[in-house]
N, C-alpha and C positions, 0 to 999 in steps of 0.2 A: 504494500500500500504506500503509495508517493505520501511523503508530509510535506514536500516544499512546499512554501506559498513563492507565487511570482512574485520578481522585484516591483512589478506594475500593478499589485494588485490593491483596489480602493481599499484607503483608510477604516471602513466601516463593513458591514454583513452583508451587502448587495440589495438592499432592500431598504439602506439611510442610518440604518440603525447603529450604533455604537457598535465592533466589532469587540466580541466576547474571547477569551480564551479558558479552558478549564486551568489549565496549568497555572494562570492568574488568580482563579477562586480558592485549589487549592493551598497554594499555599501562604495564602491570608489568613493567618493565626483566628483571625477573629469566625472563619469560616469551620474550622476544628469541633466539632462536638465534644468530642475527649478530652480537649484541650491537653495532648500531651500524651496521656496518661491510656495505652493503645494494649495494655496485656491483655483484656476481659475479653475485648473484641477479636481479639487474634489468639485467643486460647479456643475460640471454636474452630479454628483451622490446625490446631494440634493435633496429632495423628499418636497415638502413644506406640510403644512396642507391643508387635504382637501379644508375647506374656503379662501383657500390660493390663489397665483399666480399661474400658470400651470407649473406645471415640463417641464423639456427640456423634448421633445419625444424620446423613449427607441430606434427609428430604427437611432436617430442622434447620441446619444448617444455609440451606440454600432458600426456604419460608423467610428465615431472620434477616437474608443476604435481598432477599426481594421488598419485605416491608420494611425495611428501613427507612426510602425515600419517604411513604406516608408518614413517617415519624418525622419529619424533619433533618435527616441523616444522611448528606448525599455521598455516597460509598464509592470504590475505586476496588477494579480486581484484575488480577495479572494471571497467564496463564502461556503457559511456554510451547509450540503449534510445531508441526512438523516444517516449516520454511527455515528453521533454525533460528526461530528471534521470538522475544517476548513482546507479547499486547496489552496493554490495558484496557480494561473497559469499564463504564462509567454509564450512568441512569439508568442501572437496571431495575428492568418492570416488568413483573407478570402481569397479562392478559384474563384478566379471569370474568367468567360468564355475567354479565349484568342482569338484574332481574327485571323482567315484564319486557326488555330488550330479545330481539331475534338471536339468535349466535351468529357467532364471525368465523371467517377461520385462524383467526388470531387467538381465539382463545383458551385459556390455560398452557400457554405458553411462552417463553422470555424472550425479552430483548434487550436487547442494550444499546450504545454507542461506544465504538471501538477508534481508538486514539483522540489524537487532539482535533476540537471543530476547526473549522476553514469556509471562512468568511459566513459564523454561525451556525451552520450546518454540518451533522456530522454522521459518520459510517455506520449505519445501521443493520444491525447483525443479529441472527438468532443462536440465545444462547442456550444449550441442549441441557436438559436434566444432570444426566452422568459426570458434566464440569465439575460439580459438586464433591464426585463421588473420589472413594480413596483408591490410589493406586495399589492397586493387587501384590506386586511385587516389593517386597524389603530394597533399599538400595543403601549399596555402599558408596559411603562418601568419603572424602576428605574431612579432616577440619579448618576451620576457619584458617588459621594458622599456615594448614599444609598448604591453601589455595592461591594464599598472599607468597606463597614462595615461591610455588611455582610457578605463576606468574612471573613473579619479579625475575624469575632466570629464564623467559622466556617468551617475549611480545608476541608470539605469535601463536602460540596456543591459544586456544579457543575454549577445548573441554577437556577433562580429563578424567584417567581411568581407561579399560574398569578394574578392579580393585575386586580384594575378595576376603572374608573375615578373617580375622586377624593380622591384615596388612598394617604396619604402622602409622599413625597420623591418619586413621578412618575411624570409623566408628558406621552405624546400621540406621536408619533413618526409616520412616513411614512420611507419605504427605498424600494430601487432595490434589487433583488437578489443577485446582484454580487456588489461587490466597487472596487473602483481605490488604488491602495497603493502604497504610497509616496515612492519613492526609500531610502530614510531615512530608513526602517521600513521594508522592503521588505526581511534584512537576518532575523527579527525575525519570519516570517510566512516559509519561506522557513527552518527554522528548525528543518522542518515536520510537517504531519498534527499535529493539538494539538486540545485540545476542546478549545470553547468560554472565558471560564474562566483564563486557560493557558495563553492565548494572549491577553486576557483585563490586565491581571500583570504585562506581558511582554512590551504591546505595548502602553498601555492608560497612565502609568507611565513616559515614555521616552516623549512621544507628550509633558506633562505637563511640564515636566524637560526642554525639546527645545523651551517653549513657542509658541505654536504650537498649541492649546485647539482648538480656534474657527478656523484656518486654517483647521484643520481637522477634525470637526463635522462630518462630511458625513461620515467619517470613526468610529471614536467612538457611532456615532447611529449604524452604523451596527452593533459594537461588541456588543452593547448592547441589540439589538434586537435577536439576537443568543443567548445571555445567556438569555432569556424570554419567559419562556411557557405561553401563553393565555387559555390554557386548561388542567387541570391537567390530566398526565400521557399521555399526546403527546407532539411532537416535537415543536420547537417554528416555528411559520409560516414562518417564512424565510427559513427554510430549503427545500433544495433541492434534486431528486435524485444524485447519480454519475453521471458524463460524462460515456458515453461510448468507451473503443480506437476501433479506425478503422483496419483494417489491412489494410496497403497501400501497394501501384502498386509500382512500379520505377517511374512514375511519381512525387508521393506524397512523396516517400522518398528523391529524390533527391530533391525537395522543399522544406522543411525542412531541410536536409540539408544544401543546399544554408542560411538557415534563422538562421541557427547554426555558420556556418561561417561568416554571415555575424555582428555578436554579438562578435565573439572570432574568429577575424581573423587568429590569430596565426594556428588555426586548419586547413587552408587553405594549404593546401600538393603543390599548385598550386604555388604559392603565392612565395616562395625561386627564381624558375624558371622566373617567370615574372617579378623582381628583379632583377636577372640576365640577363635579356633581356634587362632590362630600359638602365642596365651599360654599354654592350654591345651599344647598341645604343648612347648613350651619349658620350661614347671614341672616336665611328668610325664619329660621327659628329664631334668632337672637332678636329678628325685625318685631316678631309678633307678641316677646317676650318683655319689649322695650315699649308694644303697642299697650299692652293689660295694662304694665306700669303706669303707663298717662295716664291711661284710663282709670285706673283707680284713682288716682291722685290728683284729678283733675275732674271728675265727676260729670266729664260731658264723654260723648261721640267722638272717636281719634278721627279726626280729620285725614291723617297723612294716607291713608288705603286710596282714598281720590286722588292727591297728587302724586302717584306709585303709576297710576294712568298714562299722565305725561310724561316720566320719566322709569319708567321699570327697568332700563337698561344700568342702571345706578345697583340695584341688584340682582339683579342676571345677566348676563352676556346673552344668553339667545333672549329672552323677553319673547317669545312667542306662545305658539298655543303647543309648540312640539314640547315643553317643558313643562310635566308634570305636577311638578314641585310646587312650581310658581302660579300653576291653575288650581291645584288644590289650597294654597293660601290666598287665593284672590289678588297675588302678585301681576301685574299687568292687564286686569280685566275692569273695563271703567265701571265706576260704577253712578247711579243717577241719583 
């Protein structure tokens, strides 16, 4: 998937609007639900050993990973594909049956948006159940430690292994196909896609720097099991195919949409007008509130509803009959 944007391409979304970037939402502190504090959320992506306790189940898992955005929560998940690079994706939503509504064929099924938008608009991809689900096989890994060294004595490795139990500087890992990414961390995957290797430099460096190591295990095994062949001259088991995008109805696009505005409000074209309504409303209530007062205290008939006649654009900008507000308080309507 291309992420250039052209050097010529308009300052805003194609459409006037302010140009949006996730990579700018995320990492604005003030945009973090966590604020920080990323273990809870990413201990549901913890895979124990075999011998172990039981992983949380991938359908709760992936329920918690879809309701979130109704919560307020807008989430970020990475997942390693068979082209050799990782993607993140972002506004994931389930589809689910609306009632006294016909059925779609959208329904009960995910989507998301996959890397960074371009000029507002971004890749929309269906994202399968089984993402969720845990990798079958145990993988040997390196450790952190082994990973930075071998590196460091070699730019040109990519991945490494494979390895086999009790090889030194390994240990046994379990993970899900897809992880959760910390909003901290989320403009280095939106970046673009990159290989395993790119975003272990990127992303395992900064964790350590934020003292962040064991809050974010769940995520450093993944990047580690990505850069981990178990079989020489194949992919590391964790790899997946691509998503596929759908081509959506009007239904599916205005949903997404809705889930685009409801991220970056600002892109809500709606939004000026129902502001302008609030104001309207809050004048002609304070107008009417200001009217009783006379009225009481002055013991006559408020005069000013007459001269609101010849002048109503003093409190509305439209002052017509298309304005609700202003016919239900007798705002612009002469009276005899």
């Amino acid at each position: 998937m291309n992420q250039h944007v052209p050097a010529n391409a308009p300052p805003n979304g194609g459409d006037g609007s302010a140009q949006v970037k996730l990579r700018e939402y995320f990492a604005n502190p003030a945009n973090d639900p966590f604020d920080g504090a990323y273990a809870t959320a990413l201990a549901l992506y913890a895979v124990p050993p075999i011998a172990g306790p039981a992983a949380v189940p991938a359908v709760e898992v992936r329920d918690l990973a879809c309701n979130a955005r109704a919560a307020g929560i807008q989430g970020a998940f990475v997942a390693f594909h068979t082209d050799g690079l990782m993607h993140v994706f972002t506004q994931l939503d389930k589809v689910c049956r609306r009632l006294g509504f016909p059925a779609t064929p959208w329904d009960n099924l995910m989507y998301a948006t996959m890397g960074e938008l371009q000029h507002n608009h971004g890749v929309l991809v269906g994202i399968p159940n089984d993402y969720f689900n845990i990798v079958n096989h145990q993988i040997q890994v390196p450790t952190p430690d082994a990973i930075n060294l071998a590196f460091a004595g070699d730019i040109a490795v990519t991945q490494l292994g494979p390895f086999h139990n009790g090889d030194a500087g390994t240990e046994t890992i379990r993970v899900r196909r897809i992880c959760f990414v910390p909003h901290a961390y989320v403009e280095f995957f939106l970046a673009g896609p990159q290989t395993p290797r790119a975003l272990w430099q990127l992303v395992h460096g900064q964790i350590v720097l934020d003292n962040r190591a064991e809050d974010c295990k769940p995520l450093i095994d993944f990047l580690r099991a990505a850069l981990t062949v178990s079989v020489v001259n194949e992919s590391p088991v964790l790899a997946i195919p691509l998503p596929v995008a759908p081509l959506p109805d009007a239904f599916l696009a205005r949903r997404r949409r809705t889930i685009l505005e409801d991220q970056f409000p600002q892109l809500n074209s709606a939004l000026p007008n129902m502001h302008q309504n609030q104001i309207i409303q809050h004048d002609a209530t304070r107008f009417v509130l200001n009217q009783e007062k006379s009225s009481s205290t002055a013991q006559r008939r408020p005069p000013i509803l007459k001269r609101l006649s010849v002048a109503p654009a003093r409190y509305c900008e439209s002052a017509d009959s298309h304005c609700g507000t202003c016919a239900a308080l007798g705002i612009g309507v002469r009276l005899s």
